[in-house]
C-alpha positions as CSV (number, residue, x, y, z in Angstrom):
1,X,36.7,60.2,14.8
2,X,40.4,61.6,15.2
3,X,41.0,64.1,12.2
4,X,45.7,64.0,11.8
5,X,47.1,66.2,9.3
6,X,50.6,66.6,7.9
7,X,53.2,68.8,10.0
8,X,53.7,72.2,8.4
9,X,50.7,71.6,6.1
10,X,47.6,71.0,8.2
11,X,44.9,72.3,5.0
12,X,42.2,72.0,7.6
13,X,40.5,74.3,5.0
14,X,40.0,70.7,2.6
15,X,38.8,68.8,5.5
16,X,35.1,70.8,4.9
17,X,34.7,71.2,9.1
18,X,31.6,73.6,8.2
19,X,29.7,70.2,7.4
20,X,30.5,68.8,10.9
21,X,29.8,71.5,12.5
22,X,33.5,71.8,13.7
23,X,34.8,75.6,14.9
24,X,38.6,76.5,13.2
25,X,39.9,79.5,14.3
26,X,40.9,82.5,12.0
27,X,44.1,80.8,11.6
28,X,43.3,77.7,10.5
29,X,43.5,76.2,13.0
30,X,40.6,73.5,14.4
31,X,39.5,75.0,18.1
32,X,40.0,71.8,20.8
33,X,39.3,71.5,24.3
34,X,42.2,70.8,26.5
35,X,41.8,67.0,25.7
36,X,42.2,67.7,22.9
37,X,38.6,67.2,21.4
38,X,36.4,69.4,19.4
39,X,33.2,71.2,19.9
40,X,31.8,68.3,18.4
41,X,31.8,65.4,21.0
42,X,34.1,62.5,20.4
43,X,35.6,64.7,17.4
44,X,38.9,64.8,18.3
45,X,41.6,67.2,16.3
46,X,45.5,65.9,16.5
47,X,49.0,67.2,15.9
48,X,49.7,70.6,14.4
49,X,45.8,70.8,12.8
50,X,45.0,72.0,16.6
51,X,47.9,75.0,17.0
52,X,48.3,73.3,19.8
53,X,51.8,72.1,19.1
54,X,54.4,71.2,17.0
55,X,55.9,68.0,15.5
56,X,55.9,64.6,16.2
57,X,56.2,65.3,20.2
58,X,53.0,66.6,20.6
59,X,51.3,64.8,18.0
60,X,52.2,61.9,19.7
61,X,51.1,63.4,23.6
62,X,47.5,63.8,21.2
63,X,47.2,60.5,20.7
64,X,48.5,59.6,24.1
65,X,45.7,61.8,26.2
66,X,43.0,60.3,23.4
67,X,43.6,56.9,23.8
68,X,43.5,57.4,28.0
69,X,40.5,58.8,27.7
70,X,39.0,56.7,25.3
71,X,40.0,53.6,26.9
72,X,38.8,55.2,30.3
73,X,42.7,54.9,31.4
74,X,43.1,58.2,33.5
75,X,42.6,61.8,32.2
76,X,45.8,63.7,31.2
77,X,45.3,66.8,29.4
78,X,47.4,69.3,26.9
79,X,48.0,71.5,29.7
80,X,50.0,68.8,31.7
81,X,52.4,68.2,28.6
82,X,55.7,69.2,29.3
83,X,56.7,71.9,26.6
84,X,59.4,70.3,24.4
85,X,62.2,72.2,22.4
86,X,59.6,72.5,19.3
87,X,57.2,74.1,20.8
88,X,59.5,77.1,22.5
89,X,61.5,77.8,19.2
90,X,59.3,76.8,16.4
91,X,60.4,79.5,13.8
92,X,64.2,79.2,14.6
93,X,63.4,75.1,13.8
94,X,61.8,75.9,10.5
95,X,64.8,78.3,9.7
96,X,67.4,75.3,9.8
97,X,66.2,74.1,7.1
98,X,68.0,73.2,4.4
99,X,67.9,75.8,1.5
């Protein structure tokens, strides 16, 4: 299972990860390994619902270091991502925004 949620609006909070047995932190935030799984095996948490990351670049590394180790390709991790614009200046991003 591979829980996404939207970008600025992860609501882990409706997902009901108490029933799965899946640790968030206090910030929301759904606790992952550094591949990016759960502490639930084969529970994997994607995109900005991990903290993790932001925006589509690192949502899409997620899915990249899943589907190698799902499909038993080789084992790249979160900490081998290269850190992308979004993820040095997050709150100066969100402050372009149009008002």
């Amino acid at each position: 299972m591979t829980l996404l949620t939207d970008i600025n609006y992860y609501n882990t909070d409706l997902l009901n990860t108490e029933s799965a047995g899946i640790e968030v932190s206090e910030s929301g935030f759904i606790r992952v390994n550094d591949f990016p799984e759960t502490n639930v095996p084969g529970i994997y948490a994607l995109g900005d619902c991990n903290g993790q990351g932001a925006y589509t670049h690192s949502a899409y590394n997620d899915y990249e270091i899943v589907a190698e180790i799902i499909f038993e390709v080789q084992k790249r991790n979160v900490s081998d991502r290269i850190t992308t614009y979004s993820e040095l200046i997050p709150t100066m991003l969100e402050s372009l925004k149009p008002l």
